[in-house]
C-alpha positions in Angstrom: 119.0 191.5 110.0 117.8 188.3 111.1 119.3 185.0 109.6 117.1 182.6 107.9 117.6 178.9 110.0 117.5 177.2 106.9 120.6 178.8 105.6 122.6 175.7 107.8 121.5 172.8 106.2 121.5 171.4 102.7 119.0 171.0 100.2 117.9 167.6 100.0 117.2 165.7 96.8 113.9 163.1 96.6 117.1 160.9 95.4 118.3 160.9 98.8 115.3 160.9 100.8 114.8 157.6 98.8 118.2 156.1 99.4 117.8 156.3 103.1 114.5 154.9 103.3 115.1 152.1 101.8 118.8 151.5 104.2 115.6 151.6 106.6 113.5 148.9 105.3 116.1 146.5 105.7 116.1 144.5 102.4 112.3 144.9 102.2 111.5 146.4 98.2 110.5 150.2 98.6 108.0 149.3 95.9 105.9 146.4 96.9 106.2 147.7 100.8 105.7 151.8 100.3 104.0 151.9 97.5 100.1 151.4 96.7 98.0 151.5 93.9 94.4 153.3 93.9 91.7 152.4 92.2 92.3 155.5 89.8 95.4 153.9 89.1 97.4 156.4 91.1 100.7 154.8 92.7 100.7 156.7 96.0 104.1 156.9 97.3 105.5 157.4 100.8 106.6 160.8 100.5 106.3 163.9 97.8 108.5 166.8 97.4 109.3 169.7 94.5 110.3 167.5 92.0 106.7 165.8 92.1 105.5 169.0 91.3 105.7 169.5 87.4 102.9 172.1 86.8 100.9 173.9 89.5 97.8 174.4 88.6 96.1 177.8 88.8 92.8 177.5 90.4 91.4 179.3 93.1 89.3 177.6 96.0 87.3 180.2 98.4 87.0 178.1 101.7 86.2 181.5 103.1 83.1 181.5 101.1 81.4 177.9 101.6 77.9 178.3 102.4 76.0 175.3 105.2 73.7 174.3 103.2 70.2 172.6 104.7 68.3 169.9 103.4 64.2 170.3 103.0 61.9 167.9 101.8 59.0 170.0 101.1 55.5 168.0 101.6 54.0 170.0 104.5 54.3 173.1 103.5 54.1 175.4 106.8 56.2 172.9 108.4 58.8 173.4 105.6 58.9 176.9 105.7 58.9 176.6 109.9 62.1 173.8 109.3 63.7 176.9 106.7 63.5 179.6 109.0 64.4 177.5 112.3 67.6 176.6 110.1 68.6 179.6 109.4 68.0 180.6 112.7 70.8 177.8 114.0 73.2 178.6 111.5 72.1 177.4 107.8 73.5 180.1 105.1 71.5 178.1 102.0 69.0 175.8 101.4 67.8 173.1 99.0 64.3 172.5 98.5 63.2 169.1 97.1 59.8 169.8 95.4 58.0 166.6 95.0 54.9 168.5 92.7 53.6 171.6 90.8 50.7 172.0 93.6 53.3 173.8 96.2 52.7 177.1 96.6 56.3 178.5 95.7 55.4 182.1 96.7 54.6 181.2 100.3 57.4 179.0 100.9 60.4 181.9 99.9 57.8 184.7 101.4 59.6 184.6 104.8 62.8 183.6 103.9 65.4 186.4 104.0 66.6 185.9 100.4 69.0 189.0 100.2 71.0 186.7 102.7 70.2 183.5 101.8 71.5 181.1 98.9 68.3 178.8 97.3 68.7 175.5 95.6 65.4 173.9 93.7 65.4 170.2 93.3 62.4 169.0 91.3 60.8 165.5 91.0 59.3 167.1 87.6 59.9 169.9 84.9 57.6 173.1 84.2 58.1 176.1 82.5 55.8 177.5 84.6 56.8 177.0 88.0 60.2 177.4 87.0 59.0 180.9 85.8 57.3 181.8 89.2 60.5 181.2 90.9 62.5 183.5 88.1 59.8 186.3 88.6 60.7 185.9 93.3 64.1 185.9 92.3 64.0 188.7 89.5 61.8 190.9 92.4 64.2 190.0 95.3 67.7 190.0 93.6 68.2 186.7 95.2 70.5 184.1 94.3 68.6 181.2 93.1 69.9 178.2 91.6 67.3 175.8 89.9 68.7 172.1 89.7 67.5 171.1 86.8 69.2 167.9 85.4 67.1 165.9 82.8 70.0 163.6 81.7 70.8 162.8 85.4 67.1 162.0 86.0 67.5 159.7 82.7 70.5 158.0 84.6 68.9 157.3 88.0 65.1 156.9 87.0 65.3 155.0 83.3 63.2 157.8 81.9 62.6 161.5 81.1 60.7 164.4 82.9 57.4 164.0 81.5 56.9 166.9 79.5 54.2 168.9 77.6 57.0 169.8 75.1 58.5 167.7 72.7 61.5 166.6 74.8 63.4 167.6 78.2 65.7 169.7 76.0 63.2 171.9 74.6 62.1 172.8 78.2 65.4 173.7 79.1 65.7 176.1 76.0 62.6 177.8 76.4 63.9 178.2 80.1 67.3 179.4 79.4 65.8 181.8 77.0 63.0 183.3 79.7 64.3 182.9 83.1 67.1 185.3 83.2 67.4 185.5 86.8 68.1 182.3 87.6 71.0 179.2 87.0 69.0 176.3 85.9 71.5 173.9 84.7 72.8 171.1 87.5 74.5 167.7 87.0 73.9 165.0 89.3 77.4 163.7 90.0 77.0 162.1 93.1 75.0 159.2 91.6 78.3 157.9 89.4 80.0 158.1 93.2 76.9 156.6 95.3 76.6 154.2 92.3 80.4 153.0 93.2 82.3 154.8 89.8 86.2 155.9 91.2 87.2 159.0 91.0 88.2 159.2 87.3 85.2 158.0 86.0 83.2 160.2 88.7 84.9 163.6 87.1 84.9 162.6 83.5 81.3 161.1 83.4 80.4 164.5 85.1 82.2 166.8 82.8 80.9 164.7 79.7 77.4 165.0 81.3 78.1 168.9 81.2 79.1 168.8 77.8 75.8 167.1 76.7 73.9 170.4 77.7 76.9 173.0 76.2 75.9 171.2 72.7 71.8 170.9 73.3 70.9 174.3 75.0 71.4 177.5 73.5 72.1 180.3 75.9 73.8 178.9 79.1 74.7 182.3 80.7 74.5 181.2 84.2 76.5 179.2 86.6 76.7 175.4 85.9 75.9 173.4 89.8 77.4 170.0 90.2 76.3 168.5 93.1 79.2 166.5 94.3 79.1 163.6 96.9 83.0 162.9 98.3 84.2 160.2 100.4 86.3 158.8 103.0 90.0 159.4 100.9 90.7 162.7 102.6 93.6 163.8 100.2 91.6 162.4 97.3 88.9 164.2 97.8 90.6 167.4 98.2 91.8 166.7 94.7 88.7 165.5 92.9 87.1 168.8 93.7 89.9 170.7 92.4 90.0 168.9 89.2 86.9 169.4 88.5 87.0 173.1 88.5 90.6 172.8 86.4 88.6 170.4 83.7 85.6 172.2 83.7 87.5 175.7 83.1 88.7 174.2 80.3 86.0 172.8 78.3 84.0 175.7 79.1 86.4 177.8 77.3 85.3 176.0 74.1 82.0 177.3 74.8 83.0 180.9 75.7 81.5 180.0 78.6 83.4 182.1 81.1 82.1 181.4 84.4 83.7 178.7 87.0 81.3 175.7 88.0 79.3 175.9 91.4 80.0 173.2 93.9 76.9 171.8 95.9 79.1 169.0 98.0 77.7 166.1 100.3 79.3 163.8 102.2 78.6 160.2 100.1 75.8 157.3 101.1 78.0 154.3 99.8 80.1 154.0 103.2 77.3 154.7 106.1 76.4 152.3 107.7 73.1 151.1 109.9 75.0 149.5 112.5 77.8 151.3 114.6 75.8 153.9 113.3 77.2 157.1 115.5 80.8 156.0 112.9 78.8 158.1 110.5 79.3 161.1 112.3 83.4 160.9 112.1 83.1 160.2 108.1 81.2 162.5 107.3 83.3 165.1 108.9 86.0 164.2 107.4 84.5 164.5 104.2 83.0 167.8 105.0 86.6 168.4 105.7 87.9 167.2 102.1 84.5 169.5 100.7 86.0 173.1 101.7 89.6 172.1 101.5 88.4 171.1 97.9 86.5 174.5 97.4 83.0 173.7 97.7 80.9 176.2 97.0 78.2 174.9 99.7 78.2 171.7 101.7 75.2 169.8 102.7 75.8 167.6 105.2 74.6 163.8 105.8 72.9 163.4 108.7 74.0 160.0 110.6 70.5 158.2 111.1 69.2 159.7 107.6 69.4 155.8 106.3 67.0 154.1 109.1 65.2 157.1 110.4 62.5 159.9 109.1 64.3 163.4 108.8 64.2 164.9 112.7 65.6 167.6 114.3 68.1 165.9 116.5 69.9 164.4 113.2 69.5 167.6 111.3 71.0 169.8 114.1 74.0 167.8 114.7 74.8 167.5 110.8 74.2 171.1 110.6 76.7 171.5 114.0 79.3 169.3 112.6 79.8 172.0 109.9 79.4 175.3 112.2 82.4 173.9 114.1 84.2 173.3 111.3 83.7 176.7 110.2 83.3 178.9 113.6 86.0 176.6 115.8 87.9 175.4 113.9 88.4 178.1 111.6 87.8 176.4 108.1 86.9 179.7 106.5 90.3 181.4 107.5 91.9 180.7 104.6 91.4 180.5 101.2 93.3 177.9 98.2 94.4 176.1 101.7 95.6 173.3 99.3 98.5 175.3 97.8 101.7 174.4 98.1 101.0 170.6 99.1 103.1 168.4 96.9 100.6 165.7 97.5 97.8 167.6 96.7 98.8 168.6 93.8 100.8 165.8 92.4 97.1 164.2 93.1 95.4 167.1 91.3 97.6 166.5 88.3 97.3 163.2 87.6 93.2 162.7 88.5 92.5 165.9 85.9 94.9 164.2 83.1 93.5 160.9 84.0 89.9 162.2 83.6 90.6 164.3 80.4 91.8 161.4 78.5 88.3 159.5 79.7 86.7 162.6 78.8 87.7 162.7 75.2 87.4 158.8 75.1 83.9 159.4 75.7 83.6 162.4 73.0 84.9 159.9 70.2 82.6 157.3 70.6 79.5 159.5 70.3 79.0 161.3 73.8 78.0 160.7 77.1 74.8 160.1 76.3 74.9 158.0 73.4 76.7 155.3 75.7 74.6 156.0 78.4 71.6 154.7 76.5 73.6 151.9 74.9 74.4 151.0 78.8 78.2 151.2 78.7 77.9 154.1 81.2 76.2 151.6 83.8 78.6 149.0 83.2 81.6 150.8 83.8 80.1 152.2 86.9 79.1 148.1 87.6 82.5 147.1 87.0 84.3 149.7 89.5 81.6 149.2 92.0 81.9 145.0 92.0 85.4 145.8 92.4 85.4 148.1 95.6 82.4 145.6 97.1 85.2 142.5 96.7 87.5 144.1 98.6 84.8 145.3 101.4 83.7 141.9 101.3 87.4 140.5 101.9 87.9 143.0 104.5 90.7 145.0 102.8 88.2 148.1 102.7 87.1 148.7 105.8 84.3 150.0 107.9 84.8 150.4 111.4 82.1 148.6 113.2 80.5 146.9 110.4 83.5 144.7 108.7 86.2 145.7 111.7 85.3 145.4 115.3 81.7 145.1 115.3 79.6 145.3 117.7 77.4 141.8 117.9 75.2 143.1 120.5 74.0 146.1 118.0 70.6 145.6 117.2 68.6 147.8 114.7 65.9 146.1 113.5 63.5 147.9 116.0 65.2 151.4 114.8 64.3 151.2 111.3 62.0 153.8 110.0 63.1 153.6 106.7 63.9 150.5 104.5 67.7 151.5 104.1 68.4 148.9 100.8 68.1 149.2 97.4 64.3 149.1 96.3 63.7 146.6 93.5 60.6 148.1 91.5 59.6 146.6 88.3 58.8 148.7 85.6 59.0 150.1 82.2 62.0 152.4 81.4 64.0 153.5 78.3 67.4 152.5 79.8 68.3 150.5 82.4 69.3 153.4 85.6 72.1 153.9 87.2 71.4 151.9 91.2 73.0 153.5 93.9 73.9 151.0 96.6 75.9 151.0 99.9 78.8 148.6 100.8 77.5 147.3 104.0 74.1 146.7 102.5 74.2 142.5 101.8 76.4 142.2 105.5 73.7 144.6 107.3 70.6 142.4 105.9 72.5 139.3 107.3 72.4 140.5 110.1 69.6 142.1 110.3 67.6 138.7 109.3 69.5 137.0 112.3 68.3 139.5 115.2 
């Protein structure tokens, strides 16, 4: 019988581990030298073990099952449908179609696509009952899985108004919807705009979750899948976390619903760190947030491409963001293994502490009224305001960095001639009901500086 190794040495306490650091730091406090403080209020320390470990959560991440997802704008159509089937072609296992307008012709786009093997995400710019029931009636016919993002409270939060509607309000649409499209999940929250907007993590999960519950209470039969599309960022570990607390929290205030399906994950990498300059950096964050995306359990990733600030959607940017995660998956073996996060006191310590964190916001929230109650009285927006001024101060300071932008950049970088796009935020006067949630990036006043010095 073979003897186990680790039947020769002693079991070490966290007690001890801690003793001899801190013979190690010479007279330097383990506190104020190991020890840092997140904006979630999470003290990170230098090491976890066991005893860190108070309850494991049970929750089950499928890395093996993370679809790549690809992004289409859909304005021309036969070029659309060419960019679908050329995706899927080079590797693309779902897609998300943003549909600017009733006048596409649904049934010509999804005629060629293989939809017994492909996953199909609808974005709208509007809300119909009757396109929505053209799409019900492909999938019904097909058996496809189709997932209709429909999110009128997150359109509230990022435009100032509602979906114009022949109905009486948004939520009527959805009911009607819910009650005659069968076939397809039509209920999606818009997370990544707290995230893009600058909200941490806590507020990111809870804002989400109490965004959720808005619909559990307005629409009648939610018998499909819920889709939160997710953005993560650059704090690898963080990340992982975030996504798994989600599931964790939303598992549980499903419950009170009898709502017994898990949450779908729609995951891309976040805007709020790219950068225009130094901007081939984008490619190494947004792999590692891809990274943090499966490890986290993301259902499907869509993936950033690294010019998609200055330049018109291309091939070249598409393929390499679409490459980024086929290695990821085919080399480097990402789908192997599923829960991968397991086991890691870290991880889980992390898990613990954002999901109690975020509960407690959560049910905050739920006593004053609801999510969107304080959305329209703007305490939502200056939450988000007040975490994002915060992060921006210490980008501006240069204790957040961003390699190439606020650390070692490159004063021979010039973009101006590059820009396609205008990669700031767009001031556009006008009336709205509430005043939206602005998604900005960090680099963006630094970047026009230097931009206006070219």
């Amino acid at each position: 019988m073979a003897k186990n190794l680790f039947d020769d040495f002693s079991p070490v306490s966290a007690k001890l581990w801690k003793q001899k650091i801190q013979f190690e730091l010479n007279g330097a406090d383990y506190n104020e030298t190991l020890i840092w403080n997140s904006p979630e209020d999470i003290k990170v320390k230098p090491f976890y073990d066991k005893e860190d470990l108070a309850k494991k959560q049970d929750i089950s991440t499928k890395a093996s099952q993370f679809k790549i997802c690809q992004n289409i704008f859909v304005f021309d159509l036969d070029k659309s449908i060419a960019k679908a089937l050329d995706s899927i072609n080079r590797g693309a296992e779902s897609l998300r179609f943003t549909i600017p307008a009733e006048n596409i012709n649904i049934t010509k786009l999804l005629e060629k696509v293989p939809l017994e093997n492909i996953t199909v995400y609808f974005h709208f710019q509007f809300i119909s009952i009757d396109f929505v029931k053209k799409i019900n009636i492909i999938a019904k016919e097909k058996n496809a899985a189709i997932f209709c993002l429909l999110d009128p409270i997150g359109q509230l939060s990022k435009d100032g108004n509602w979906y114009t509607s022949e109905e009486k309000n948004n939520f009527e649409t959805l009911n009607i919807l819910a009650k005659e499209t069968a076939s397809l999940s039509l209920i999606s929250i818009n997370s990544g705009l707290y995230q893009n907007a600058g909200a941490n993590m806590i507020q990111q999960i809870a804002y989400s979750l109490a965004h959720a519950n808005e619909y559990f209470n307005r629409i009648d039969a939610i018998n499909k899948p819920i889709i939160f599309q997710i953005s993560v960022g650059a704090n690898y570990f963080f990340e992982i976390a975030k996504l798994r607390a989600f599931r964790i929290l939303f598992k549980s205030i499903a419950k009170e619903y009898n709502h017994d399906l898990d949450c779908h994950l729609l995951v891309t990498p976040t805007k709020r760190n790219k950068t225009i300059y130094d901007y081939n950096v984008n490619m190494l964050r947004t792999t590692t947030e891809c990274m943090s995306a499966v490890l986290g359990g993301a259902d499907a990733v869509a993936n950033l491409p690294y010019d998609s600030l200055y330049h018109k959607d291309n091939e070249f940017g598409d393929r390499i963001a679409r490459n980024q995660l086929l290695i990821l998956k085919n080399e480097s073996y990402f789908d192997k293994v599923n829960n991968p996060a397991d086991g890691s006191y870290y991880i889980e310590s992390l898990t613990n502490q954002l999901a109690e964190k975020a509960l407690l916001l959560f049910k905050d929230i739920e006593a004053k009224g609801g999510f969107l109650k304080l959305l329209n009285e703007g305490v939502i927006k200056k939450k988000i305001q007040e975490s994002a001024d915060a992060e921006q101060a210490l980008f501006d300071s240069g204790k957040e960095t961003l390699v190439g932008t606020n650390k070692y950049p490159n004063k021979n970088d010039k973009m101006k001639h590059d820009l396609e796009l205008f990669p700031f935020v767009k001031i556009k006067p006008r009336k709205t009901l509430i005043t939206p949630i602005i998604e900005k990036r960090l680099a963006e006043k630094l970047e026009q500086e230097r931009l206006s010095e070219e």
